[in-house]
C-alpha positions in Angstrom: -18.4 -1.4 -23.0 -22.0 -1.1 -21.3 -21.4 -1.3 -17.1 -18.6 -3.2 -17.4 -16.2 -0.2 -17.7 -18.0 0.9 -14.2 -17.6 -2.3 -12.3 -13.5 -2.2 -11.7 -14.3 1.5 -10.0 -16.4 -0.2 -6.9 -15.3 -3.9 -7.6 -12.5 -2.9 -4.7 -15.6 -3.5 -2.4 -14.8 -6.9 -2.6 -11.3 -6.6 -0.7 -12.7 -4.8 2.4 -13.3 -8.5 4.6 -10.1 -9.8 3.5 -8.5 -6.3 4.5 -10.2 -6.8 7.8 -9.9 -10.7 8.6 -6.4 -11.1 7.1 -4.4 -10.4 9.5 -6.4 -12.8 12.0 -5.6 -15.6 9.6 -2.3 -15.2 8.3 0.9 -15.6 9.0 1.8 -11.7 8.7 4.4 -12.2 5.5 1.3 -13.5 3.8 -1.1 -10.9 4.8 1.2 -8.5 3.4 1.5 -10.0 -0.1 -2.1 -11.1 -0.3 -3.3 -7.1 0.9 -0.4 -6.0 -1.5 -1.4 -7.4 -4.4 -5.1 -7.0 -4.0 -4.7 -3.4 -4.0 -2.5 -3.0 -7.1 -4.7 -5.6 -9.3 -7.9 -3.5 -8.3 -6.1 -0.4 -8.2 -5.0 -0.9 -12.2 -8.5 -1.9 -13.4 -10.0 1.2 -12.0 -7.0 3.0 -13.4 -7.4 1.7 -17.0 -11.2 2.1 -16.6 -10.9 5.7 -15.7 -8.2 6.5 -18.4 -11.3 5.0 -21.6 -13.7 7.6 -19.5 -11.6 10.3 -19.9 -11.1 9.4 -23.8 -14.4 9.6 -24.5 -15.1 12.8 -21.7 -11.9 14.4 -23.7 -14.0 13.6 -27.2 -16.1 15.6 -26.4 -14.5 19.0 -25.7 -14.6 21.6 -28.1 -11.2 22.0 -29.9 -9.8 18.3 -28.2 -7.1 17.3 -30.6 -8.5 13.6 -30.7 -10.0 12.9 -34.1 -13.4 14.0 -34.8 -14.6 10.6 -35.3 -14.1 9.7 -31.6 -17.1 12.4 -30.7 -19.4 10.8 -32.8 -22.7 9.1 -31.2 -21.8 5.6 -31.7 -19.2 6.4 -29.7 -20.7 8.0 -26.7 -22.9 5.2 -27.2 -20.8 2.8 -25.7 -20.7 4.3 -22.3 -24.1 4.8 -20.4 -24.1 8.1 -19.3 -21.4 9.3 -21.2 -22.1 12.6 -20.8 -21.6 13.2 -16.7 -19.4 9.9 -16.9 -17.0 11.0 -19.1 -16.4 14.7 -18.1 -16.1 14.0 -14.6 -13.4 11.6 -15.1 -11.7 14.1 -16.7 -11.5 15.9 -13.1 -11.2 12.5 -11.3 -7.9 11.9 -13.4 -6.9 15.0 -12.7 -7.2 14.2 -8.9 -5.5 10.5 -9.0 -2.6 12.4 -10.9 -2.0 15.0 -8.3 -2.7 12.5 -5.5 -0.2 9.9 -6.8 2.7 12.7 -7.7 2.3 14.4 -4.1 2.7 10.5 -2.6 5.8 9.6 -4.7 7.2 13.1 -4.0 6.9 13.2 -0.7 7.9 9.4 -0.3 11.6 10.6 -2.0 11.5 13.5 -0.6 12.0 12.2 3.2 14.1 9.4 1.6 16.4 12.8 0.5 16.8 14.2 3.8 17.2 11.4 5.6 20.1 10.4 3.8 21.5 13.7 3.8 21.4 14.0 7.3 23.7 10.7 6.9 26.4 12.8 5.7 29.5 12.8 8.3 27.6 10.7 11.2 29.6 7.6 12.0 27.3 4.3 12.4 28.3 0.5 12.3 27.1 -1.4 9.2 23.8 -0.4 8.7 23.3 1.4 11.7 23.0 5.3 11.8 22.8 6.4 15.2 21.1 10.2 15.5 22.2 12.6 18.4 18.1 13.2 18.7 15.9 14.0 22.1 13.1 12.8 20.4 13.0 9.1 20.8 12.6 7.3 17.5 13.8 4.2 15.2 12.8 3.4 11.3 14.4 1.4 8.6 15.4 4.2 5.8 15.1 2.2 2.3 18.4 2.9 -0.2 21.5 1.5 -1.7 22.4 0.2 0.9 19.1 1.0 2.9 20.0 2.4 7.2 18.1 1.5 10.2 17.6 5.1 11.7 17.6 5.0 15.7 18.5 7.9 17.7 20.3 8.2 20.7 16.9 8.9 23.2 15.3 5.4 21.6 18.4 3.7 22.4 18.2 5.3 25.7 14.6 3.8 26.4 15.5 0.7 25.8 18.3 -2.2 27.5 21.1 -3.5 26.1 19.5 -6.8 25.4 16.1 -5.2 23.8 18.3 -3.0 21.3 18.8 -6.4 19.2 15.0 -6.5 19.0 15.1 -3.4 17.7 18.2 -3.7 15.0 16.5 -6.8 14.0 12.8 -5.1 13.6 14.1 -2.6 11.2 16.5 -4.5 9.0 13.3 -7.0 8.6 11.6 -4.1 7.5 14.7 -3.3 4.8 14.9 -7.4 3.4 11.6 -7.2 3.0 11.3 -4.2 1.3 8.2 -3.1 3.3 8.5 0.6 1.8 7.7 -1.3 -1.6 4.3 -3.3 -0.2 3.4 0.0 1.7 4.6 2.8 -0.9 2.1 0.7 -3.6 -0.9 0.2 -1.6 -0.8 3.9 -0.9 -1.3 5.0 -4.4 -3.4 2.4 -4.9 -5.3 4.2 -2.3 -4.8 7.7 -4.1 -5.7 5.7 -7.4 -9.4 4.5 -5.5 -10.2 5.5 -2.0 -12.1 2.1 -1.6 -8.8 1.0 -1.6 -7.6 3.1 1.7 -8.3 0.1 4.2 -6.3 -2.2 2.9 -3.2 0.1 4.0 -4.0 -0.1 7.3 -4.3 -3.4 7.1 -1.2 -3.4 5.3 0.9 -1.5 8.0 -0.4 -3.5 10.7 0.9 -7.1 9.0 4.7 -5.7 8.0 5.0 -4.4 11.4 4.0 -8.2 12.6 6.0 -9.4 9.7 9.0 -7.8 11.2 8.2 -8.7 14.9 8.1 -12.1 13.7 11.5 -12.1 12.5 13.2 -9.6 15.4 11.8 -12.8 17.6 13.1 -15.4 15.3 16.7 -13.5 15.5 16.3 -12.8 18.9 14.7 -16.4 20.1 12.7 -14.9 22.8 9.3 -13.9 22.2 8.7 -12.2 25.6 11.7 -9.7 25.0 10.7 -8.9 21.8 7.1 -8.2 23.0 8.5 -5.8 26.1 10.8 -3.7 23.4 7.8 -2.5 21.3 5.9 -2.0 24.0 8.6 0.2 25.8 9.3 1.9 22.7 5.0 2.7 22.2 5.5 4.4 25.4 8.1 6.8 24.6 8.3 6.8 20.4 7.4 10.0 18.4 6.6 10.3 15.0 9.1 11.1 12.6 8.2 14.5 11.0 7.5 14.1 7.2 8.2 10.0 7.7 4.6 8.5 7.4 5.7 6.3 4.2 8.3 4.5 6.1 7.6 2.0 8.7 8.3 2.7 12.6 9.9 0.5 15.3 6.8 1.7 17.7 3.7 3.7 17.3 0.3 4.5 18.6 -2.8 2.3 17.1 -2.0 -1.7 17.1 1.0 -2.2 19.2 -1.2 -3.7 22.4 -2.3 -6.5 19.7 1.3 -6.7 18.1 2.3 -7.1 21.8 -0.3 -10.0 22.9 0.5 -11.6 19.1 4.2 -11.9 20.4 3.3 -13.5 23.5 1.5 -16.1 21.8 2.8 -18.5 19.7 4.5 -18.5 16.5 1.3 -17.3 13.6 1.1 -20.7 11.2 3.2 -20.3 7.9 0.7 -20.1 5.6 -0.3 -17.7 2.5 -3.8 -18.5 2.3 -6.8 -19.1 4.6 -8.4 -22.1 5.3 -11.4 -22.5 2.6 -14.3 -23.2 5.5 -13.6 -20.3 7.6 -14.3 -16.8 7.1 -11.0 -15.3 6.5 -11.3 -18.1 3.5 -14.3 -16.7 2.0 -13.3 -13.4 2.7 -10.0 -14.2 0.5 -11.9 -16.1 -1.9 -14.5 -12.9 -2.1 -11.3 -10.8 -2.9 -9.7 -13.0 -5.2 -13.3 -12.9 -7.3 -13.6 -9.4 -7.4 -9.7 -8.8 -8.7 -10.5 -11.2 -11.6 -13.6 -10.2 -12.4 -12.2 -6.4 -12.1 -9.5 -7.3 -14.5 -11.8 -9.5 -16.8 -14.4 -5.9 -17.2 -11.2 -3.9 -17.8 -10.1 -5.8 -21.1 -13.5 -5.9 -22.1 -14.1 -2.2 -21.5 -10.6 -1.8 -23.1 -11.3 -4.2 -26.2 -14.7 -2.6 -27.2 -14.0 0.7 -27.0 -10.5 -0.1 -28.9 -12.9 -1.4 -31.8 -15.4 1.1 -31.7 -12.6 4.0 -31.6 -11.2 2.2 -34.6 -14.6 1.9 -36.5 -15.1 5.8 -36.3 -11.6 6.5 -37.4 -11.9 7.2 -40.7 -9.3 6.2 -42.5 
């Protein structure tokens, strides 16, 4: 195994200039995917590479019920430092486990309420208007999924700028944003190297779904005054930091200029001779070469665990 079942734990490094120029380069549907998938490819090598620490950490324990050949020295051998390494995985497993559960729960957990509080409201389609003072909109993933407004957003905003709105959110439910986010947040939990490519993440389906409210719409400049109006008044939505809002504070000046410029070009990947390019290229390196040191930490410890098996 040697360093190799290290590297995937600080290989995410790799996806911090791509987290950071993507959105610059992009068209905001790509960003998405590209920061999306990043983050779960790293996310699973440092996962697997944690799990073979904690194998041989757990070997070591007095009483562990893995076989007594699995303590032996050829196979603390095969991890350097084996020692600290492999009992303070133990902990950090411990730690991803908790983080990830409290994630998922919470994630359902809103989904739950939110849906309860469906019960008996009238709403067209898949529109649920709230009788709410506290001005706020969201797209509420289920079967079928809800564009949450209340009745103070709706308020804020003109006739015309509510179909900016309506189409915001439901771009937010065909494209199954919660998905993209939802995974790059336990990615995050899984390796905290991993936490800025959410930001990144929420910043491009938010211009993902600008783009398309303007599309529907087909007028840029209205679009651009709804989330701004709606920054100005919007709330957060208690226990709702999983889903995706309409408006909120942080990037919406730069969602706003974005929509008064012209339409971002349609395109997945950089261009190669640019930095966004090498920035993608970087990222693209480190998740292969992540993935390529987990099946080799994986295969050599798989036949060393098998040699000291005794049969």
């Amino acid at each position: 195994m040697g360093v190799f079942v290290y590297l995937p734990l600080v290989l995410p490094l790799t996806a911090l200039p791509i987290a950071r120029l993507a959105e610059q380069h992009l068209h905001p549907r790509g960003a998405a995917r590209l920061l999306t998938t990043v983050a779960v490819i790293l996310a699973s090598c440092s996962l697997l590479c944690l799990g073979l620490l904690v194998v041989v950490g757990t070997a070591q324990l007095p009483g562990n019920p893995l076989p007594d050949g699995w303590s032996d020295d050829e196979v603390r051998d095969a991890v350097p430092h084996d020692a600290f390494a492999g009992k303070a995985s133990i902990l950090a497993l411990v730690v991803v486990t908790g983080a990830c559960g409290f994630t998922v729960h919470r994630h359902f957990r809103f989904r739950a309420r939110a849906h309860r509080a469906l019960r008996g409201l009238g709403g067209a389609d898949d529109v649920a208007v709230l009788p709410d003072a506290t001005p706020y909109a969201y797209a509420l993933p289920g079967s079928p999924g809800k564009v949450m407004v209340s009745t103070a957003m709706l308020a804020s905003l003109e006739p015309a700028e509510h179909r900016a709105l309506f189409a915001h959110e439901r771009a937010h439910l065909t494209g199954r944003h919660h998905r993209l986010l939802l995974a790059t947040r336990l990615a995050g939990c899984v390796n905290p190297l991993l936490w800025p490519l959410l930001g990144a993440l929420v910043y491009s389906t938010e211009r993902w779904a600008d783009e398309e409210a303007a599309r529907v719409t087909g007028d840029r400049r209205l679009t651009a005054r709804a989330v701004g109006k709606a920054a100005l008044v919007a709330r957060p939505v208690p226990g709702g930091a999983a889903f995706a809002a309409f408006a909120t504070a942080g990037p919406v000046p730069r969602r706003v200029a974005a929509l008064l410029g012209p339409v971002p070009p349609d395109r997945s990947w950089p261009p190669a001779l640019t930095p966004a390019g090498a920035a993608a290229l970087v990222a693209a390196a480190g998740a292969t070469v992540s993935a390529l040191s987990a099946l080799n930490a994986a295969v050599a410890l798989f036949l060393v665990l098998k040699a000291a098996t005794p049969l």
